[in-house]
C-alpha positions in Angstrom: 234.8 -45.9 -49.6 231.4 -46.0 -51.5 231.9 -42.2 -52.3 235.1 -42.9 -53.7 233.8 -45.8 -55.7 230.6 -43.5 -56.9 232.6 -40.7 -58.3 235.0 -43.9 -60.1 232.0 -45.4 -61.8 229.9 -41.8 -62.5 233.4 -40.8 -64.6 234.4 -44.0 -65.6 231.0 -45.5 -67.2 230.1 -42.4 -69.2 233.8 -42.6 -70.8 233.8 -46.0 -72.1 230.5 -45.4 -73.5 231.4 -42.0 -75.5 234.7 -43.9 -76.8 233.1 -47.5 -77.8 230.2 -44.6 -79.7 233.2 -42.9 -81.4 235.0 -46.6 -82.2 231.3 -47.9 -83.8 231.0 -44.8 -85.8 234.4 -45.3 -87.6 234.4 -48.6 -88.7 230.8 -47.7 -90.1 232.5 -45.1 -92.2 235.1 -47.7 -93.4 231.8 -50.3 -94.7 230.3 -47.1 -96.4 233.5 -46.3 -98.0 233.3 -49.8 -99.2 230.4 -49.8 -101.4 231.6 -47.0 -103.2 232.9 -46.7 -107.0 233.1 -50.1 -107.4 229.5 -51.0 -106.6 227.8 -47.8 -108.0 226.2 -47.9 -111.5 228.7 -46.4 -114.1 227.1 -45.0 -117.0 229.6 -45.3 -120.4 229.2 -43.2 -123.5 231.8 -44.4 -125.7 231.8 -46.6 -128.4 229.3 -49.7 -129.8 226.6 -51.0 -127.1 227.7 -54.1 -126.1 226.0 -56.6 -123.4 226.8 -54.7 -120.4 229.1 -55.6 -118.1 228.1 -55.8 -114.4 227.3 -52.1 -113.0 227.5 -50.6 -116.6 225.0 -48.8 -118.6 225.6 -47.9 -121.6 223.9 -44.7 -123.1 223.8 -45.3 -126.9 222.1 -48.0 -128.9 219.1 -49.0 -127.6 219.5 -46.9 -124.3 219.2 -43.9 -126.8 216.0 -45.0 -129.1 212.5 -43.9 -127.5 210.4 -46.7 -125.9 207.4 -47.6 -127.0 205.0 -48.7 -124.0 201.8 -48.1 -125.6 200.5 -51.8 -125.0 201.6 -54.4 -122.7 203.4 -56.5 -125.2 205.4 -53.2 -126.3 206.5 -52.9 -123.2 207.6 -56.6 -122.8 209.6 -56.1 -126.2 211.3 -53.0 -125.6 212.7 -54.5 -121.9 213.6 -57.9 -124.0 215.8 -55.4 -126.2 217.2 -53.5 -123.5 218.0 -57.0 -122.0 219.4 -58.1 -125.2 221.5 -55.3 -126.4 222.8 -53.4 -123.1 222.7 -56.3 -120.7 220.1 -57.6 -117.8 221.7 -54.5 -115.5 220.4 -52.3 -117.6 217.0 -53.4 -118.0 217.2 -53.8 -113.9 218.3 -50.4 -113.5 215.6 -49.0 -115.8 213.2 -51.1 -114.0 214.3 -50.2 -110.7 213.6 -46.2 -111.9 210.1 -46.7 -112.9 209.2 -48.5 -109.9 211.0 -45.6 -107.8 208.7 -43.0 -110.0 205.5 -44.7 -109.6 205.8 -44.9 -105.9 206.9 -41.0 -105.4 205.6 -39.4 -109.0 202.5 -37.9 -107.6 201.1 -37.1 -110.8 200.6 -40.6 -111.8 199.5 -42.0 -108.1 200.7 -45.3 -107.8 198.8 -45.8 -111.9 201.2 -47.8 -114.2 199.3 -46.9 -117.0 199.7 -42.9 -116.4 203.2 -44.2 -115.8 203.6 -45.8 -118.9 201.9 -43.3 -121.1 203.4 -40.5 -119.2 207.1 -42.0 -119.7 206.3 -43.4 -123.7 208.4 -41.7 -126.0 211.3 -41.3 -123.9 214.4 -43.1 -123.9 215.6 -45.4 -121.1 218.9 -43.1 -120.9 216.2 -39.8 -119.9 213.9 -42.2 -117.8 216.5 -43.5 -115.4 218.1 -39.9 -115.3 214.6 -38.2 -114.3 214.7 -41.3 -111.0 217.7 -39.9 -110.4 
């Protein structure tokens, strides 16, 4: 009886476990699938620059002029016209980048002013395409 009921559990337990595995891994799929189109940034190029919509970055207007982040309240007025013209996602996003690069840029070790020099002159558009 007990050898019976040893070779039951030995085939028994490993299955359920490889087919509850395969079940988890499926519905993981389906939540990934989820955040897909609809929640990833969409960059627009057509027309005026408007205040962005949610998930929308526009790349003309002020997305396309160079920032200027030569002195602290340069950088505080380009971000407040990035907020104001292409919407507080944008400005977000673009602050989101430089964050990233200053963490894994190794040229400008962790240094937001070799950040900010290195990335004056550029546009936000080229900034959040070089985090990319």
């Amino acid at each position: 009886m007990k050898n019976k009921f040893s070779i039951l559990v030995v085939t028994l337990v490993p299955a359920l476990f490889f087919l509850t595995a395969c079940g988890a891994e499926g519905t993981d799929n389906i939540v990934a699938g989820a955040k897909s189109a609809a929640d990833k940034p969409q960059i627009v190029t057509a027309g005026k620059s408007k205040p962005a919509k949610r998930n929308v970055i526009p790349t003309d207007g002020v997305m396309a002029k160079a920032v200027d982040f030569s002195t602290p309240e340069d950088i505080q007025k380009t971000f407040q016209a990035i907020e104001d013209e292409a919407g507080e996602f944008a400005a977000n996003q673009l602050r989101s980048a430089i964050d990233y690069m200053l963490v894994y840029d190794l040229s400008v070790n962790r240094n937001k002013q070799k950040m900010y020099k290195k990335l004056n002159g550029k546009t936000p558009t080229q900034i959040l395409s070089m985090a990319d």
